[in-house]
C-alpha positions in Angstrom: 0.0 0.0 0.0 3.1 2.3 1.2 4.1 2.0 -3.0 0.8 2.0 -4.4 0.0 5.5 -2.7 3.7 6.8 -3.9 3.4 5.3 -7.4 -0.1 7.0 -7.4 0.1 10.2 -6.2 2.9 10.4 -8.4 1.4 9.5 -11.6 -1.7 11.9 -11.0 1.0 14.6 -9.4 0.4 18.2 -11.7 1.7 20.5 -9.4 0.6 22.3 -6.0 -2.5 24.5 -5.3 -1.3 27.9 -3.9 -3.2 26.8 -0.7 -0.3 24.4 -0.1 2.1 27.3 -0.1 0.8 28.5 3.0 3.4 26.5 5.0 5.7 26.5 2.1 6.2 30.3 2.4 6.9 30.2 6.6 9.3 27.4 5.8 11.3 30.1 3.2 10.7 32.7 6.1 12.7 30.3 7.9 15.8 30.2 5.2 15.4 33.3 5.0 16.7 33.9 8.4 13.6 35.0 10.0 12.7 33.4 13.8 9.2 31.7 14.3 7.2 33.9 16.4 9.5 36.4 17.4 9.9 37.5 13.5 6.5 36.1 12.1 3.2 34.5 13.2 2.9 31.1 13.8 -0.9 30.1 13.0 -0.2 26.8 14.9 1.5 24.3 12.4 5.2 24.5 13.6 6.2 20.8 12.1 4.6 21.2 9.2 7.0 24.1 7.9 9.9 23.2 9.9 9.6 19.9 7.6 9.7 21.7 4.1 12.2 24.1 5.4 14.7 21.1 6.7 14.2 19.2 3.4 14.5 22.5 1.5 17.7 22.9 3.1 19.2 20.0 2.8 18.3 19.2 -1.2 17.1 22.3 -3.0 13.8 23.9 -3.7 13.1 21.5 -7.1 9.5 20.7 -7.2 10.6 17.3 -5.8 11.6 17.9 -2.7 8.3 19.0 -1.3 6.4 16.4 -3.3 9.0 13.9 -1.9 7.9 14.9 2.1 4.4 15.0 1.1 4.1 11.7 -0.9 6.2 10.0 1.9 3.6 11.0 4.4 1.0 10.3 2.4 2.1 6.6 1.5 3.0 5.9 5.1 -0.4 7.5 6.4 -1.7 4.5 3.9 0.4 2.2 5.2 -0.9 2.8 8.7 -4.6 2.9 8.0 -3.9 -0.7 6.3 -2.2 -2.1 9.6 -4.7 -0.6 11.7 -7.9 -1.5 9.6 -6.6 -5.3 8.8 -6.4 -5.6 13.6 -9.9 -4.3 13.8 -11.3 -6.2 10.9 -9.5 -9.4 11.3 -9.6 -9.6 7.6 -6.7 -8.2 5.0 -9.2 -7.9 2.3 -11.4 -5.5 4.2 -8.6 -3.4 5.6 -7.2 -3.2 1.7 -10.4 -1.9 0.8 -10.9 0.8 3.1 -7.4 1.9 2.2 -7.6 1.9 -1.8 -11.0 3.8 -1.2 -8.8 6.0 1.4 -6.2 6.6 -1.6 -9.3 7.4 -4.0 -10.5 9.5 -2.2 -7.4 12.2 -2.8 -6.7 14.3 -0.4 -4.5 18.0 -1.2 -1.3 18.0 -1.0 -1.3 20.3 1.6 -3.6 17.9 4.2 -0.9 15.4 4.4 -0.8 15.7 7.8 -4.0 15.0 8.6 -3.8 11.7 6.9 -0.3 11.0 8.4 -1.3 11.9 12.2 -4.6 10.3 12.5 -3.2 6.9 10.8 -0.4 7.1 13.2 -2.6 8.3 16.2 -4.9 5.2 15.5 -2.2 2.8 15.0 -0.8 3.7 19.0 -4.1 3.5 20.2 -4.3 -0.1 19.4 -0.8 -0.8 20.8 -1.9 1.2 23.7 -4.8 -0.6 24.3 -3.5 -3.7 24.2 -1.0 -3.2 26.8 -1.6 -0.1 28.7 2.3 0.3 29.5 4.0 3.2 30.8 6.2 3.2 27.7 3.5 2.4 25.8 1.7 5.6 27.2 4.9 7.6 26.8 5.1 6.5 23.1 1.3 7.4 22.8 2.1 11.0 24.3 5.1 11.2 21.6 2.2 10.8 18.6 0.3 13.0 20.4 2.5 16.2 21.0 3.9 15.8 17.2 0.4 15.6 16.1 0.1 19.0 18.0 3.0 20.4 16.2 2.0 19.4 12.4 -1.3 21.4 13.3 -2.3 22.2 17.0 -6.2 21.1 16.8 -4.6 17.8 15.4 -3.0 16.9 18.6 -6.0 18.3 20.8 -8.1 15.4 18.6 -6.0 12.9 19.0 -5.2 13.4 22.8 -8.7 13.0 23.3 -9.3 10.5 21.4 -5.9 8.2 23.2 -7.7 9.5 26.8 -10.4 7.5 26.5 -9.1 4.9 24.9 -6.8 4.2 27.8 -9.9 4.9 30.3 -11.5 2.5 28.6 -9.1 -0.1 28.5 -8.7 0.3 32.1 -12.0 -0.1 32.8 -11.6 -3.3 34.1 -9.5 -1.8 37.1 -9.9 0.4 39.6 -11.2 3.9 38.8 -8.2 5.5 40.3 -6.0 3.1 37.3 -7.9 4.3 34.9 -8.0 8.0 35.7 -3.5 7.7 36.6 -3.2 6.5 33.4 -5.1 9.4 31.8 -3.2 11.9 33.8 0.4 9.8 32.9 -0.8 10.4 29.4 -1.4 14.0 29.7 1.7 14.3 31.8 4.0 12.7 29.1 2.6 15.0 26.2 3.4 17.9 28.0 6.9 16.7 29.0 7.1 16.4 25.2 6.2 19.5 24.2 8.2 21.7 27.0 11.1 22.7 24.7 8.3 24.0 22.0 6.8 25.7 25.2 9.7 26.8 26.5 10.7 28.4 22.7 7.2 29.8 22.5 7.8 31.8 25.9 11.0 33.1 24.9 9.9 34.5 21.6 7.1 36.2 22.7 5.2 34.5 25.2 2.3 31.8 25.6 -0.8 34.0 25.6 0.2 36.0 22.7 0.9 33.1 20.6 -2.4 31.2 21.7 -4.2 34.6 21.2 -3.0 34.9 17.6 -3.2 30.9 16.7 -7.1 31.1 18.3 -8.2 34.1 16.1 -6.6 32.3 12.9 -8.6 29.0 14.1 -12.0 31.7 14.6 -11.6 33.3 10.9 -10.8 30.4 9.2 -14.1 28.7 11.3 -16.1 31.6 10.2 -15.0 31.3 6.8 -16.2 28.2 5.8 -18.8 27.0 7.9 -21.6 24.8 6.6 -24.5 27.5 5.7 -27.5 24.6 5.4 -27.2 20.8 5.8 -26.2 18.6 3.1 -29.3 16.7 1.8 -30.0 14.4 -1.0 -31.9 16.0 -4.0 -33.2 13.7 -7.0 -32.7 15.2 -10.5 -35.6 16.2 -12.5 -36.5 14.0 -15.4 -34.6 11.0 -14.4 -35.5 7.9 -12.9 -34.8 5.9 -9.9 -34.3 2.8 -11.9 -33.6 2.0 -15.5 -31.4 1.8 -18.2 -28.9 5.0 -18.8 -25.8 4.9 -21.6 -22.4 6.0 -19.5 -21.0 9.4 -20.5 -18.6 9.7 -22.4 -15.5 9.9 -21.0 -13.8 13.3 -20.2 -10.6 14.5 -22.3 -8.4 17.5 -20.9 -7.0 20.0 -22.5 -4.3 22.5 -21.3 -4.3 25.6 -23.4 -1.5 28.0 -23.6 -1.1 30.9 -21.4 -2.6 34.4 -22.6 -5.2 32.6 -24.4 -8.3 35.3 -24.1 -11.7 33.6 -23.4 -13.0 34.3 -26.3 -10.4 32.5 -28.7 -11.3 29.4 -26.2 -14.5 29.3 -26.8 -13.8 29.9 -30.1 -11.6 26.9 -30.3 -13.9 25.1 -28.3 -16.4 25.3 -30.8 -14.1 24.2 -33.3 -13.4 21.4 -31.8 -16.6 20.2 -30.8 -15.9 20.1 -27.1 -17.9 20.8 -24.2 -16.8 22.1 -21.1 -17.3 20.3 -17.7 -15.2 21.6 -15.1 -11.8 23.4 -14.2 -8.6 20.6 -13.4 -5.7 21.7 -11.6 -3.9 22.9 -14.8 -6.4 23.1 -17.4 -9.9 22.1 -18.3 -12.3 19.1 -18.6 -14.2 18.5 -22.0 -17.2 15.9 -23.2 -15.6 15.5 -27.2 -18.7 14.9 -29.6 -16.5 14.8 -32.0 -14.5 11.4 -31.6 -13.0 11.4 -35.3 -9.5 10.8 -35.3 -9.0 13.4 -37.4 -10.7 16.1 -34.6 -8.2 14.5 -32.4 -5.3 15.0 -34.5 -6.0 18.5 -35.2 -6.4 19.3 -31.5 -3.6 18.0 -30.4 -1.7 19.8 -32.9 -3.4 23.3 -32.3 -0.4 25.5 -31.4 -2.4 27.0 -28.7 -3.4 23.8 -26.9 -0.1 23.6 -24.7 -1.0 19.6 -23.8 -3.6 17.1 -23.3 -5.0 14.0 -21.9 -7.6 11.2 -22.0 -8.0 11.8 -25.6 -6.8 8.2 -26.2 -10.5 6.9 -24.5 -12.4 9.6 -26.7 -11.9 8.0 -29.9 -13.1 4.6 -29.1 -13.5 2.1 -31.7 -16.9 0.6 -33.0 -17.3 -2.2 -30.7 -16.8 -0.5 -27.2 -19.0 2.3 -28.7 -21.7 -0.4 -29.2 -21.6 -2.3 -25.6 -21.9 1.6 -24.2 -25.1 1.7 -25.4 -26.0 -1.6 -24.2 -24.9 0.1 -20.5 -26.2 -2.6 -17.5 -28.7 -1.7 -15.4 -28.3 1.2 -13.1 -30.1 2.1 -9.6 -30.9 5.8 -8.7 -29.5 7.6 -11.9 -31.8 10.4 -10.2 -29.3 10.2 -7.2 -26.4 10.6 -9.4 -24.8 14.3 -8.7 -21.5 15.6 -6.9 -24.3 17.4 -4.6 -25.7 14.1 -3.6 -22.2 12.6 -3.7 -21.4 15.2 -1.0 -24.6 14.8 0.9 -24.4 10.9 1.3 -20.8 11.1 2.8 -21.1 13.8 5.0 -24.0 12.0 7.2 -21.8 8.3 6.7 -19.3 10.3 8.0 -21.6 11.3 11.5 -23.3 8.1 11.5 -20.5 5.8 11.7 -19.0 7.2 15.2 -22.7 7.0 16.7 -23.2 3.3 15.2 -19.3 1.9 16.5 -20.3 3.8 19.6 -23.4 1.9 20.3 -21.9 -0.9 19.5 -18.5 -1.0 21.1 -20.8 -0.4 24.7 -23.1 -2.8 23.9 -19.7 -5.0 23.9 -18.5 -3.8 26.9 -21.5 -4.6 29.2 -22.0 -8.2 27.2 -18.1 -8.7 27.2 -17.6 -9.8 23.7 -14.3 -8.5 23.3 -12.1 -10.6 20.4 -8.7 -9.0 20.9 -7.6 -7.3 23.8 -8.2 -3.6 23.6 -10.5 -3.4 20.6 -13.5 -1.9 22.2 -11.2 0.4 23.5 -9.3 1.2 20.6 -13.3 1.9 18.9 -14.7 4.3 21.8 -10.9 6.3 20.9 -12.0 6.1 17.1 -15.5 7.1 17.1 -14.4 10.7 19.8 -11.5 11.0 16.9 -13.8 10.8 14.4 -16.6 12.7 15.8 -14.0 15.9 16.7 -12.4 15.4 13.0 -16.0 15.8 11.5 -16.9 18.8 13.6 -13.6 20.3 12.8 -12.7 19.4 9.4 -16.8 18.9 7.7 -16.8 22.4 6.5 -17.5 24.4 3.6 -16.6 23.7 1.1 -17.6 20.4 1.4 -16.2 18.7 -1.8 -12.6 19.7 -0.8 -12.7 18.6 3.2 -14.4 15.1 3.3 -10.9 13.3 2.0 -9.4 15.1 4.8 -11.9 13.5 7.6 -11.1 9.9 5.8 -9.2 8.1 8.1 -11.0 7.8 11.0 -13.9 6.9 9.3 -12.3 4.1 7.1 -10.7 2.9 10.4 -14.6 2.8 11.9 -16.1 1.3 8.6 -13.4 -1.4 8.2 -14.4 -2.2 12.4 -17.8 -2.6 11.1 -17.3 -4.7 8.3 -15.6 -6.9 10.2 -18.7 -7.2 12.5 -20.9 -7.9 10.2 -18.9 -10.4 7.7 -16.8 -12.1 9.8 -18.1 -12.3 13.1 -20.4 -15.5 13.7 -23.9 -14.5 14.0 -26.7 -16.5 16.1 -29.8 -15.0 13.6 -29.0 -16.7 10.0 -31.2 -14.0 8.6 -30.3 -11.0 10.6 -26.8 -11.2 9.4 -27.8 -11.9 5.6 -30.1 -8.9 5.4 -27.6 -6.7 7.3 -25.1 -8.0 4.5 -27.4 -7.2 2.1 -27.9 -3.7 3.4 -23.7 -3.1 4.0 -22.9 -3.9 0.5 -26.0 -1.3 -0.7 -24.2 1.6 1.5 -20.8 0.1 0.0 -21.9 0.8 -3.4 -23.0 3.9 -2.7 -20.0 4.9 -0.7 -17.8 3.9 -3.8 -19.9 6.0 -6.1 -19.8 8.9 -4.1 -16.0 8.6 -3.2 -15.6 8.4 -6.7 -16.6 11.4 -7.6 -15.3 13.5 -4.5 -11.8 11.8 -5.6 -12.2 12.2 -9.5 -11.4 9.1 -10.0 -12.2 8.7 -13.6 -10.4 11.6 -14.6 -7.0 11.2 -12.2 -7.2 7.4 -13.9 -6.9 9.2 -17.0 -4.4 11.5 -16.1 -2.2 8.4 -15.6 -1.7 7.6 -19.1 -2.7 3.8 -18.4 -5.0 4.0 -21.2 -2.0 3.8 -23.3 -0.7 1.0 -22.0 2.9 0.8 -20.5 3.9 3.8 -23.2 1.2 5.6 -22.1 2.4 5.0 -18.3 5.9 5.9 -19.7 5.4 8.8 -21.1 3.6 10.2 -18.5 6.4 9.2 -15.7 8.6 11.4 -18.1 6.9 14.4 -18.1 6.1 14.3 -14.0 9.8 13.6 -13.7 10.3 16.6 -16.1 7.9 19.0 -14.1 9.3 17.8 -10.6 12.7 18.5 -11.2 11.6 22.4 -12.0 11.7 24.9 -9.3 8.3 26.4 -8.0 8.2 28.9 -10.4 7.9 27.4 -13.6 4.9 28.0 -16.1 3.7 24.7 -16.6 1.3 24.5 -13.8 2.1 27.3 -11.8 0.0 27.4 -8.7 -2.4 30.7 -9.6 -3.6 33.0 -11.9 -1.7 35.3 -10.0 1.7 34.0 -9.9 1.1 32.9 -13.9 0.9 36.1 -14.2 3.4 37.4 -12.4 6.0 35.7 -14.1 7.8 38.7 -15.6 7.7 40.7 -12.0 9.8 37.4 -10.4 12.1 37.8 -13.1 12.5 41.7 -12.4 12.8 41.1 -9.0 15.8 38.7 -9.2 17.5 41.1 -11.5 16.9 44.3 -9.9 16.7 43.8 -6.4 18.5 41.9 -3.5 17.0 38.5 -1.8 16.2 40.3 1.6 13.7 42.6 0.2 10.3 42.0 1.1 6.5 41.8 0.0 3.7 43.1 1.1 0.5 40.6 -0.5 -3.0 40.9 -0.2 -5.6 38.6 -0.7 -5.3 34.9 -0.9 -2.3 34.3 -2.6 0.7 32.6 -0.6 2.5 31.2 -3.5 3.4 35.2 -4.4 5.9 35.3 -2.1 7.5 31.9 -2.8 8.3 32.0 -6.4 9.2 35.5 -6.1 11.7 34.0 -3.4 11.5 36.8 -1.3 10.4 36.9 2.2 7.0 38.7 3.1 6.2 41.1 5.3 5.3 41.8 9.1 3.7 38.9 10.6 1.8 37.0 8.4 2.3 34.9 5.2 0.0 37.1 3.3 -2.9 40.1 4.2 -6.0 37.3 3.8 -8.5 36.1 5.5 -6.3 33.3 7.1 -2.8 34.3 7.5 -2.6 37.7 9.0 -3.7 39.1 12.4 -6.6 41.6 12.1 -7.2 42.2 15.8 -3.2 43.2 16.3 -3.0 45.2 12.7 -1.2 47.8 15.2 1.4 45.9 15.6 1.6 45.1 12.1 2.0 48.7 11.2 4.8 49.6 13.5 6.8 46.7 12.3 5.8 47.7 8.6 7.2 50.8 9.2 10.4 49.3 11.0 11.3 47.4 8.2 9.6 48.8 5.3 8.8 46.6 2.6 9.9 47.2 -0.9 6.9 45.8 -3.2 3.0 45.9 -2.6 1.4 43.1 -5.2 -2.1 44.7 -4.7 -4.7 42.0 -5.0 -8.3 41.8 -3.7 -7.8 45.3 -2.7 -11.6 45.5 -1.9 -11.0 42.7 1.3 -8.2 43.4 2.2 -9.0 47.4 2.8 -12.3 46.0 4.6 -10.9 43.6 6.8 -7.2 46.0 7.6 -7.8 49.6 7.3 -4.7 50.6 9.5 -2.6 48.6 7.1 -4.3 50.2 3.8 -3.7 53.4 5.1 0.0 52.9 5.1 -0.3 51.4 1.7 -2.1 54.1 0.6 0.5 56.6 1.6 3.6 54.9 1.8 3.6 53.7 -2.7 2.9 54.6 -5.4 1.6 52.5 -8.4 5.2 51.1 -10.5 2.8 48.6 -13.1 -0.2 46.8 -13.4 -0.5 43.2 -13.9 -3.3 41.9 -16.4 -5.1 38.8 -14.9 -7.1 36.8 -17.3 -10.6 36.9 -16.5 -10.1 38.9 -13.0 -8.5 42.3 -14.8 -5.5 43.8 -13.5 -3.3 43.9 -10.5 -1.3 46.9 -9.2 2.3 46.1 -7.8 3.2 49.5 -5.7 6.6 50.7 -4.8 7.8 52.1 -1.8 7.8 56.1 -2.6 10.8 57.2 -0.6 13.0 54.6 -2.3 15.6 56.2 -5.0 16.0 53.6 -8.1 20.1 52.5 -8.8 19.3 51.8 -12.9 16.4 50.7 -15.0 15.7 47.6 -16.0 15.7 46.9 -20.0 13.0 44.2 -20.1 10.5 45.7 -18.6 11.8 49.2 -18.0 10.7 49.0 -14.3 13.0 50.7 -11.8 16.0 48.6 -10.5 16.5 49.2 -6.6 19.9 46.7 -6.5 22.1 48.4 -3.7 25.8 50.2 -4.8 28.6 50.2 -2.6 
């Protein structure tokens, strides 16, 4: 499983969001020279940055470096849900399918850890609850505290979670046992966190730093809570059951940059494509046109810069034939990414109540089959009820792979109950089979789509055999050796954009300058490879302090940036009016960036900054320093 998910996640690998560079940039603070805390905010993942940073130090910044730590902790997250699921399942087959559906589901790049510290949390819990050691509790408190450190509300899950888990297990013993062991637990975690606590409180103390990390946890909370339920919806005009041809499948196309919309709708209809949906670098398409000679000419079209799944377009006579002859299909009125959505978010909820019930309905009739398993399932289903609340969020589509693990861990316990416990009602258990493999069918449907799975499939070139795998190795291999700013699939609009300003900025000004960015953009400051300003990665929603903008202004005018990049100037003057005000008088407009399809974006200058020279490509004022 460990090589699956790297073989995987390599093969579908086209480059990060510029959501993942939110850590990314506080690990170049880092190189940069900058101290956690005392120089810049910490918003509470310390691990998670100090992790890029060490591996950026050590090998380079080449797209494969970060990939590397990601996919590593993805694979071994995998590897951990397999070991885990197969001891409270008794069966390998179950636990490999909770796993692969685990790996469909496809988390970001950038919520590694959450697959990597809730498969290792889980995994100590059942070693803990087995043998409710004092090492073994130590080594619990290790997972616990660096669960804490990839992301605080990580470790505050999983200590929970490992707290009743070893109450549980000890509740066989004395109260006061169970209740030492607790305590040892929370003892140990704390004992490994001190030098973090003791570092916090000598670079600006405790109740700043929890003050800061609590209104980033508040505004991201308010950002993307759940307005209305998820619900189940059927779609007008088609049935519950019948017969329905599969779609065709989906080609995409990568078009070059600076195409306007216009010429791609224009090509488009050229083409005879539809759009679907947006990929990570490009677009989806229905082809009506499968002729191999549409193909051909697309492919060739100077201004499509690649494309994929085009092989399955153009399929020959007799697989066109058995699609129409599709099998029979139940709830085509059910089938939507909504509903997709919908069914997992409440599978999600019902599976910690379900375990619950069940795990004390084992405990009073003491129908244990390993030692430690009902404990190990009353720590699974708090995990996984304070991972929904936490993680369930707007928008949905994006979060559910991120709550996977304790609820694959929870299904693959239940599975177990159901198909390989023995049963004294013949016909309870067959029905409650029957209904399993129903919710199983729909839960692979739904993960399906949440994960893409058709499409990332397609991406990995296996429709063209062991070339097609081949060729597609090559040109990941070609994109991860790049550094992060390249123009293949660079991580925004933004910083596709702003290709010509990183170049300026390399040739006309010095590495320790620094940017000011607003708006949502924390890949800006990475490919430009400068450092940015005051005490957050960017002026957004997430990332910088609103309540101490203050402070932000006395340190902007400490150290005054050189650059403004001046996006969503609309938010970001709502939501820091202390800190606009110094933009506003402090630069002056240098060039605007054009920004297909969101206009143009102003990059400001310091004012009371002389220029040395002018530049010759873009005739922008050079500020590099003369002895």
């Amino acid at each position: 499983m460990f090589v699956t998910t790297l073989a995987w996640r390599f093969l579908t690998f086209s480059g990060f969001s510029n959501d993942h560079y939110a850590h990314f940039a506080l690990a170049q603070q880092i190189l940069l020279g900058e101290r956690p805390i005392r120089d810049f905010s910490d918003p509470g993942w310390p691990l998670t940055y100090i992790l890029s940073a060490g591996a950026w130090w050590m090998a380079g910044d080449a797209m494969w470096v970060e990939w590397s730590v990601v996919a590593v902790a993805l694979a071994t997250g995998a590897a951990l849900t397999i070991l885990t699921a197969h001891r409270l399942a008794g069966s390998l087959w179950i636990a490999v399918f909770v796993t692969l559906l685990e790996l469909v589901a496809y988390p970001r790049t950038y919520a590694y850890p959450k697959i990597l510290a809730y498969g290792l949390g889980a995994w100590a819990m059942v070693a803990m609850a087995a043998q409710p050691s004092q090492r073994r509790i130590a080594a619990m408190g290790c997972v616990i505290a660096a669960a804490f450190l990839l992301r605080h509300d990580h470790g505050l899950y999983i200590g929970i979670a490992a707290a009743v888990c070893v109450a549980f297990a000890s509740r066989t013993d004395r109260w006061t046992v169970a209740a030492g062991r607790a305590a040892s637990l929370t003892a140990v975690t704390a004992l490994w966190l001190l030098p973090w606590i003791l570092f916090v409180a000598a670079n600006g103390g405790l109740p700043d730093y929890f003050d800061r990390a609590l209104e980033y946890a508040r505004a991201e909370a308010n950002a993307s809570t759940l307005r209305t339920w998820p619900r189940l919806t059927l779609v007008s005009g088609r049935p519950l059951l019948g017969l329905e041809r599969p779609a065709r499948p989906l080609a995409h196309v990568t078009w070059s940059p600076g195409l306007s919309d216009a010429e791609r709708s224009a090509l488009e209809r050229q083409y005879d494509i539809d759009y679907v949906r947006d990929g990570d670098d490009g677009r989806w398409y229905y082809a009506h046109d499968p002729s191999s000679e549409n193909i051909r000419a697309l492919v060739d079209d100077p201004r499509v810069a690649g494309t994929s799944g085009l092989g399955r377009v153009s399929r020959p006579a007799w697989r066109e034939f058995l699609a129409r002859l599709s099998p029979f299909r139940v709830a085509p009125a059910l089938h939507t990414a909504a509903n997709a959505d919908a069914w997992l978010y409440w599978l999600f909820w019902c599976l910690p109540v379900v375990c619950g019930s069940l795990a004390i309905r084992g405990a009073l009739q003491g129908t244990e089959r390993w030692r430690g398993e009902l404990a190990v399932v009353a720590g699974l289903c708090v995990m996984a009820t304070l991972v929904n609340a936490g993680f369930l969020r707007d928008v949905l589509r994006t979060r559910l792979a991120d709550a996977i693990v304790p609820a694959a861990l929870l299904g693959a316990w239940t599975l177990g109950r159901v198909w390989r416990d023995r049963w004294r009602h013949r016909a309870l258990r067959i029905t409650t089979q029957l209904v399993t493999v129903v919710i199983l069918v729909a839960t692979v449907a739904a993960i399906e789509q949440i994960g893409e799975w058709p499409e990332r499939f397609e991406r990995t070139g296996s429709g063209g055999g062991v070339e097609g795998v081949l060729a597609r190795s090559r040109n990941v291999s070609d994109l991860l050796r790049r550094p992060h700013r390249q123009a293949v699939a660079p991580p925004s609009r933004l910083s596709e954009a702003l290709m010509p300003f990183f170049g300026y900025l390399d040739r006309c000004t010095s590495r320790s300058e620094q940017l000011i960015v607003t708006g949502e953009f924390p890949d800006v400051p990475v490919l430009a490879r400068r450092g940015f300003a005051s005490d957050g990665v960017v002026f957004g929603a997430w990332y910088s302090s609103a309540r101490h903008q203050d402070r932000t202004v006395v340190q902007l005018r400490e150290r005054r940036p050189l650059f403004v990049v001046y996006a969503d100037a609309e938010a970001f003057g709502s939501r820091y009016p202390l800190v606009e005000e110094l933009v506003k008088d402090g630069y002056r407009t240098m060039a605007d960036v054009p920004i297909e399809g969101v206009g143009a974006v102003p990059i400001l200058v310091d004012r009371t900054r002389v220029p040395t020279a002018t530049d010759s490509d873009t005739g922008w004022p050079c500020f590099i320093p003369t002895d």
